[in-house]
N, C-alpha and C positions, 0 to 999 in steps of 0.2 A: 258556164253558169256564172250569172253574177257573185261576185267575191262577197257582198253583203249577203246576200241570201243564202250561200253557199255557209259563211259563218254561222249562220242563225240554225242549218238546220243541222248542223256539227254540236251546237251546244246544245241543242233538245236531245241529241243523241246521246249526249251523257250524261242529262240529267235523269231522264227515262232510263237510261239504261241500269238502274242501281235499284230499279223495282221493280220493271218486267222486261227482261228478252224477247227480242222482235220475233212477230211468229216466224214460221221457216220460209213465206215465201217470200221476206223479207230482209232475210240474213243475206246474200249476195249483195244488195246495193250497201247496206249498211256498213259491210266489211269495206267494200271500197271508198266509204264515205270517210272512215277512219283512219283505212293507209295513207301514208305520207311520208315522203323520200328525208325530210327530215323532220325528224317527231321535234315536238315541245318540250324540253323536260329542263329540270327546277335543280339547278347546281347550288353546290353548298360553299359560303365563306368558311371561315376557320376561326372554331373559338376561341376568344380570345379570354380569360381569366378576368385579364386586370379591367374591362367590362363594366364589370359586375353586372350581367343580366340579372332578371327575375329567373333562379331554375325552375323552380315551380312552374312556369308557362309552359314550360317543352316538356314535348313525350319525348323518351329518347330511346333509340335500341343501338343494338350491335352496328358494327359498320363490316359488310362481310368483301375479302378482298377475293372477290369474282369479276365477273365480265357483266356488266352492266347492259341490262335488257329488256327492251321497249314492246311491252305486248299491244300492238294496234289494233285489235280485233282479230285479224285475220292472220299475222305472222309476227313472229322476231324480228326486230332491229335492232341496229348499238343506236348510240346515243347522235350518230353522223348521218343514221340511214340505211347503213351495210345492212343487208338480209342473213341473218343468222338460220344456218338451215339447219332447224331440228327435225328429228324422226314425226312420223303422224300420229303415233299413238300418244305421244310427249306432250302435243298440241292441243290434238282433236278436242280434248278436256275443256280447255280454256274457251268462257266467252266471248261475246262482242264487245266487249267494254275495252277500254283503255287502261291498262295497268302499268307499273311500274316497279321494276325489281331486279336482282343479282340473281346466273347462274353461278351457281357455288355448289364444290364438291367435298372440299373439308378445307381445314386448317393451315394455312402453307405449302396450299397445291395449287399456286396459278397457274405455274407451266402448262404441267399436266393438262388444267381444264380451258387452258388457251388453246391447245393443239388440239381437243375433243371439239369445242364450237366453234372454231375457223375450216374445218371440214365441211369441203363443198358437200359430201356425199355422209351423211349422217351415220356411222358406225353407236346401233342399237347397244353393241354389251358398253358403250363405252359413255354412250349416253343414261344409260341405268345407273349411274354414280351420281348423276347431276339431280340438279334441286333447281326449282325457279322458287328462291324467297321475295315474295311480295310485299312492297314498302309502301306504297303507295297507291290511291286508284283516282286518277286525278281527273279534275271536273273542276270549273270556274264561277263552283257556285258555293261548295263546301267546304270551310276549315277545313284543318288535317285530323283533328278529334272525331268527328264525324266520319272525313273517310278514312280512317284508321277503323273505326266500328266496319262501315261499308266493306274494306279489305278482307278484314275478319269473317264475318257472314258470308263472304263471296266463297273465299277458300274452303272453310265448312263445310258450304253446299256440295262443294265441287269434289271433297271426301278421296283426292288421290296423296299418295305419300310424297310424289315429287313435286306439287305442289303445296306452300309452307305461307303462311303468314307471321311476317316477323313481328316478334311481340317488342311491345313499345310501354317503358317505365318511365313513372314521375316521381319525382325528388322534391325533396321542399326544401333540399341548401346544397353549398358545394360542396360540402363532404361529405355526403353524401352519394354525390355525382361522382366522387372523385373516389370513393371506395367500390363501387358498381363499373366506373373506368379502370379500375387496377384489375379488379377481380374480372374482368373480360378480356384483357389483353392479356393479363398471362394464361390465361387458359386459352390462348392461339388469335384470338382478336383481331383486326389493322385498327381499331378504335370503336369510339362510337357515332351516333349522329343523334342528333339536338331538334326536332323539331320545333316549330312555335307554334301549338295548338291551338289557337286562336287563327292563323294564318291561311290563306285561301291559295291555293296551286299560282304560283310567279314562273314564266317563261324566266332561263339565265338563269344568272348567279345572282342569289337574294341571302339576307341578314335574317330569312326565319328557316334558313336549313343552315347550320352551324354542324361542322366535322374535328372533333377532336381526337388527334393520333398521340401518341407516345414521342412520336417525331414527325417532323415535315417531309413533305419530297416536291421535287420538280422536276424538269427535261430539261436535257441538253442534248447538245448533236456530238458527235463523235469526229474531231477533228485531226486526234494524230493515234497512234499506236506508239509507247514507249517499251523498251525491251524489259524481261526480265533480271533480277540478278540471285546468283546464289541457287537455291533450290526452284527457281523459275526461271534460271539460263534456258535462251533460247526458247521461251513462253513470254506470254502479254506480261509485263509488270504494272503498268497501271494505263489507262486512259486519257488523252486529256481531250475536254469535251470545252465546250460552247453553248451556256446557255440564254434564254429568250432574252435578258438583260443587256446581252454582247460580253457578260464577264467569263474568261477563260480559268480553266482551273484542273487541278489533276486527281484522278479517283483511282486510289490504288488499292483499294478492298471491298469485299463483298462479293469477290469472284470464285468462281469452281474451278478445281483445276481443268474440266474440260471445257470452257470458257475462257481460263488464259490460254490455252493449246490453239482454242479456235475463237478469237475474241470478236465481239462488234464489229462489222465493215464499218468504215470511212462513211461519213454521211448519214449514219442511221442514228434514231431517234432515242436515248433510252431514258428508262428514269432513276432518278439518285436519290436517296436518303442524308438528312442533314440534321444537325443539332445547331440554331440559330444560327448566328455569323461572326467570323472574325471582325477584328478592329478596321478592317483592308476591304469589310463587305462580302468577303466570299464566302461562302457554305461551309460551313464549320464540322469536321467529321463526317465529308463525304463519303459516301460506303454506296457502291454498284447495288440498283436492285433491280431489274430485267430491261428488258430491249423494249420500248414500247409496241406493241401490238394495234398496228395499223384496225381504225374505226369505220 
């Protein structure tokens, strides 16, 4: 199919699709019209304070620390393409449309709901814990206030409990913002997110999805294993890793003792917690926070 034409009739598909569902003897091509080995989706900067945005422009809600996942119509994806195999009855609910949102099962359980949706073979009691929170239902035609409304309606209709629309708050100052961020992250939070409601769906990393955490993270690679001492003789004592900049550095907290026992292989990807940086440039109060989970 020509790649013009092919675009053209991708976009009637979702702008149609946020008012009438294809009849049924139409839902087979349309589902295929919308898979795609790697989806479109709209990364967030990091905001920044000293700014000074307008807050008042963004809707903002919770930022939930889940497994990020791409509704095409027809199936789950992450954000790279991986096929996320959920149960049918999990599914079946969901429309043609294109959505955007987090599997999430509570408060400081990624492990846990990393090993439920990286299962080839879908384990049902384990999948009854999970939630698909919907952030987004993106289209290249409407702000995010709009399809924030659209999101809203959709999930309504759809009337299942594991299906959730995440509600989205406006603020008219930063402290506002900043007491609705305290009050979210201690109650289990990883932060919140910042839309700019005025803003129309951006493929990448764009300045109108802003993520603000309590603190930063990023990856490194796992470069050496150093020993323990004291009450971690003969256990991992800290990590020292390699990350994307080429700066090397050592992470000696944030670990379980059955993680120092059986630490990161050599080579593996994880992510680290960080409060700014030293004078020296490197991550300031590194602290271990899991093995990255292949996308």
């Amino acid at each position: 199919m020509n790649k013009r034409i092919y675009n053209a009739l991708l976009l009637c598909v979702l702008v149609f699709s946020q008012v009438n569902v294809a009849a049924n003897d139409d839902k087979n091509a349309i589902k295929t019209l919308l898979s795609t080995t790697t989806p479109h989706v709209q990364l967030a900067n990091v905001y920044d304070a000293n700014n000074d945005i307008a807050v008042s422009r963004y809707l903002v809600s919770e930022k939930f620390d889940g497994v990020r996942a791409i509704w095409t119509g027809n199936q789950f994806v992450t954000r790279n393409g991986n096929t996320i195999n959920a149960p049918h009855w999990f599914v079946d609910v969901l429309p043609n449309v294109w959505l955007d949102g987090e599997l999430w099962t509570k408060h400081q359980d990624f492990a846990s709901l990393s090993g439920i949706v990286r299962t080839i073979k879908p384990n049902d009691d384990d999948w009854r814990k999970v939630s698909y929170r919907v952030f987004d239902m993106p289209d290249k035609v409407n702000p995010f206030n709009v399809r924030y409304q659209n999101y809203q309606r959709l999930v309504s209709n759809i009337n299942q409990p594991h299906i959730v629309a995440v509600k989205q708050h406006q603020f008219t100052s930063n402290e506002t913002l900043t007491a609705y961020f305290e009050r979210t992250v201690q109650q289990g939070a990883e932060g919140v997110m910042l839309h700019l409601a005025s803003a129309k769906h951006r493929d990448g990393r764009s300045s109108s999805l802003l993520k603000l955490k309590p603190y930063f993270d990023n990856e490194a690679m796992v470069i050496a294993h150093l020993p323990g001492k004291g009450k971690y003789q003969g256990m991992l004592g800290a990590l020292r890793v390699k990350n994307s900049d080429g700066l090397e550095f050592t992470i000696g907290t944030g670990f379980s003792d059955a993680q120092r026992r059986i630490p990161p292989a050599l080579g593996v990807t994880i992510t680290y917690r960080y409060h700014g940086f030293t004078k020296h440039g490197l991550p300031r109060f590194a602290s271990f926070l899991r093995v990255r989970t292949p996308e």
